[in-house]
C-alpha positions in Angstrom: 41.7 -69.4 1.3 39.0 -69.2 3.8 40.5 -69.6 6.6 43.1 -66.8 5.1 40.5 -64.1 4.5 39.0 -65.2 8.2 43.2 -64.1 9.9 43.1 -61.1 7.8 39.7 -60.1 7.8 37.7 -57.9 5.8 37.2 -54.1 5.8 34.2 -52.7 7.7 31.2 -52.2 5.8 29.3 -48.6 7.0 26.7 -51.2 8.6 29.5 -52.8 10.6 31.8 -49.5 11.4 28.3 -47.8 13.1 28.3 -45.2 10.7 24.9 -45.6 9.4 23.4 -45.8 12.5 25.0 -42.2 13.1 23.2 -40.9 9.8 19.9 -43.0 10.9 20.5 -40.7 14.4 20.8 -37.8 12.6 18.3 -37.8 10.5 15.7 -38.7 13.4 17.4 -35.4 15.5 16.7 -33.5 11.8 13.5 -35.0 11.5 12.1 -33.8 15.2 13.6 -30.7 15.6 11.3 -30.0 11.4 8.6 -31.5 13.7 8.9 -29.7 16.3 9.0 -26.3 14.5 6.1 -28.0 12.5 4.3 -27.7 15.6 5.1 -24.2 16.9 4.1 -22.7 13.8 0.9 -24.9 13.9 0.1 -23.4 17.2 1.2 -19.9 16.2 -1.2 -19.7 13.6 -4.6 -20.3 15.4 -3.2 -17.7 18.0 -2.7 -15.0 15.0 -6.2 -15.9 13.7 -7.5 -14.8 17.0 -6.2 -11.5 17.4 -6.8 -10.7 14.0 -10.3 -11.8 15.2 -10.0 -9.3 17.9 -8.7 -6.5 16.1 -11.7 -6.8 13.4 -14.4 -7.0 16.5 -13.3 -4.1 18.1 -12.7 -2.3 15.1 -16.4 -3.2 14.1 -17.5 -2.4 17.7 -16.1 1.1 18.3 -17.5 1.8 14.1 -20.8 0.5 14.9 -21.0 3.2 18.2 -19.9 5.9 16.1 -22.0 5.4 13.4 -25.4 5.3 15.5 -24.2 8.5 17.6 -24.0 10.6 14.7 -26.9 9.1 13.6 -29.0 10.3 16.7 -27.3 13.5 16.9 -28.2 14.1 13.0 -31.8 13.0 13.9 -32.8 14.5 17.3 -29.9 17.3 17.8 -28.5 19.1 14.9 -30.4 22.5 14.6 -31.1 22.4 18.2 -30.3 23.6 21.4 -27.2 22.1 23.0 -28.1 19.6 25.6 -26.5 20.2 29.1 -25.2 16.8 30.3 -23.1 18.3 33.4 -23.7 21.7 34.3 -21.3 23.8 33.4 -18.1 20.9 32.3 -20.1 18.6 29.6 -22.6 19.4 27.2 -23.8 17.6 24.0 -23.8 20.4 21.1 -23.9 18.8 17.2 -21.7 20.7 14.6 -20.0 19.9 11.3 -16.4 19.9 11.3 -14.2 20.0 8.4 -10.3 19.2 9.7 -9.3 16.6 11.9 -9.7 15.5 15.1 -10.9 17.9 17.6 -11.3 20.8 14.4 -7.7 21.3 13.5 -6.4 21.8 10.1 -10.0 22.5 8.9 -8.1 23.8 5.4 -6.6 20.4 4.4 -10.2 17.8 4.6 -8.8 16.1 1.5 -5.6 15.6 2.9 -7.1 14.0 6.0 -9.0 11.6 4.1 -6.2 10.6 2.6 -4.6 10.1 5.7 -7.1 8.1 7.5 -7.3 5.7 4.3 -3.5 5.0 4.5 -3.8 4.5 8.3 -6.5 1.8 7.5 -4.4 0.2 4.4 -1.4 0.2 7.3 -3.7 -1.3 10.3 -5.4 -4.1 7.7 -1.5 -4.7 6.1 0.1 -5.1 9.7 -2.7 -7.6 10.8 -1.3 -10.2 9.1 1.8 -10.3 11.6 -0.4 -9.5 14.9 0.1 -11.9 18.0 -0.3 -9.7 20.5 -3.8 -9.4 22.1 -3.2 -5.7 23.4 -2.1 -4.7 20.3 -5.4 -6.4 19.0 -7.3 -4.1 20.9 -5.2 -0.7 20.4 -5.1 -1.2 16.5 -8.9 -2.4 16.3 -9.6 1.2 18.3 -7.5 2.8 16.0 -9.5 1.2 12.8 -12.9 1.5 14.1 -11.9 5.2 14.5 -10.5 5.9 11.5 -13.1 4.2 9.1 -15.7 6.4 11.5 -14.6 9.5 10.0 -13.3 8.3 7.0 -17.4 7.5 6.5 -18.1 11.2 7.2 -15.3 12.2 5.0 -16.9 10.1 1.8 -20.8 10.8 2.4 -21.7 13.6 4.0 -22.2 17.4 2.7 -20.3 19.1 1.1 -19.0 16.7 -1.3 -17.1 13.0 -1.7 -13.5 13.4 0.4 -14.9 16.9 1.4 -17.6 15.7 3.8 -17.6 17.1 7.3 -17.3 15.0 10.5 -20.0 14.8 13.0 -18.7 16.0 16.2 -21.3 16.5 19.6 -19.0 15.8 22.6 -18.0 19.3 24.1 -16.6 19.4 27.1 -15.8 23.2 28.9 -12.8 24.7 27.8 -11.8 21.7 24.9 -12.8 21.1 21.7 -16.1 19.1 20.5 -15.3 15.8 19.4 -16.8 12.4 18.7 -17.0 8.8 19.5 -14.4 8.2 16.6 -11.9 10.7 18.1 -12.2 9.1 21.5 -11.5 5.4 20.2 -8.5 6.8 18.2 -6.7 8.7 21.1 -7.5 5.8 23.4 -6.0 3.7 20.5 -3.0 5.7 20.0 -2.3 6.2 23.9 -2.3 2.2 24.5 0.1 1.5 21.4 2.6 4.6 23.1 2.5 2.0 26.9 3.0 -0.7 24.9 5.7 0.7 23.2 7.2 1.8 26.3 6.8 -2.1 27.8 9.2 -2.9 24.9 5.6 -4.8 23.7 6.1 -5.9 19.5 2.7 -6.3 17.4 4.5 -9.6 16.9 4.2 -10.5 20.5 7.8 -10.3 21.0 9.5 -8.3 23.8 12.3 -6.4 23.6 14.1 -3.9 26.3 15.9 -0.7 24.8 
């Protein structure tokens, strides 16, 4: 009988056919390609925490400017004589403005407020998917900007949502403005170039 089973043989087992090495090789491809995206998204998160990092310190940064100009101007300039910086092109003149940026729409402050409060809901919300480092910068100008005048908007005269805006820059021939208003044009102008580079929030770049 045993010498039989030995001329016909037996069937393969899966350890004898190979196939279980093949799963075993399988699995360890499975199992380092998991690692290896494992990895990535280990490394992708420290970078995100960094730009988010970025976006808050500029944001603070361009605020914390703001804030102490109007300050100063409340302090030493309002009621006073406009103070010539270049003769004739730049002068620094306080006044209370009631629109937006640059005195526009000066019948809709409530609307404005609202406005720069969504745009600082949207900037915080979007932060949460930021790798890129310019985009750090262009949305933490745009933040620091908008929580500057949203500041006026809340506590100054006349009233809460109705407050006016502290404006002193006053260049000849264009309208007075503030540090805010500066750091959200700036803002605004490097998100258009980046959108022009094809340049994502995300990092990502894509050509139209």
């Amino acid at each position: 009988m045993t010498e039989a089973e030995r001329i016909i043989g037996t069937p393969d087992t899966p350890e004898d056919s190979g196939e279980q090495p093949a799963a075993a090789g399988a699995a360890s491809v499975s199992g380092a390609a998991s690692g290896a995206d494992e990895r990535e998204n280990a490394a992708e998160r420290p970078r995100g925490r960094r730009r988010i990092a970025v976006l808050f310190a500029v944001a603070a940064f361009a605020y914390a400017l703001d804030l102490i100009s109007k300050m100063l101007v409340v302090a030493k300039l309002e009621h006073h004589a406009p103070i010539k910086v270049v003769d004739g092109w730049l002068e620094l003149n306080a006044i209370r403005n009631p629109g937006a940026a640059f005195g526009f729409g000066e019948a809709f402050t409530v609307i404005f407020t609202v406005i720069a409060a969504a745009v600082i809901v949207v900037i915080i919300r979007l932060a949460r998917k930021l790798y890129s480092l310019p985009w750090a910068i262009a949305l933490g100008l745009l933040l620091g900007g908008a929580i500057g005048n949203l500041t006026d908007r809340i506590f100054r005269t006349p009233g809460l949502f109705e407050g006016q805006v502290v404006d002193f820059i006053a260049p000849k021939g264009f309208a007075v403005f503030n540090l805010a208003d500066s750091a959200i044009v700036c803002g605004g102008i490097l998100i258009v170039l980046l959108s022009f580079r094809g340049l994502d929030p995300d990092g990502t770049v894509h050509k139209d």
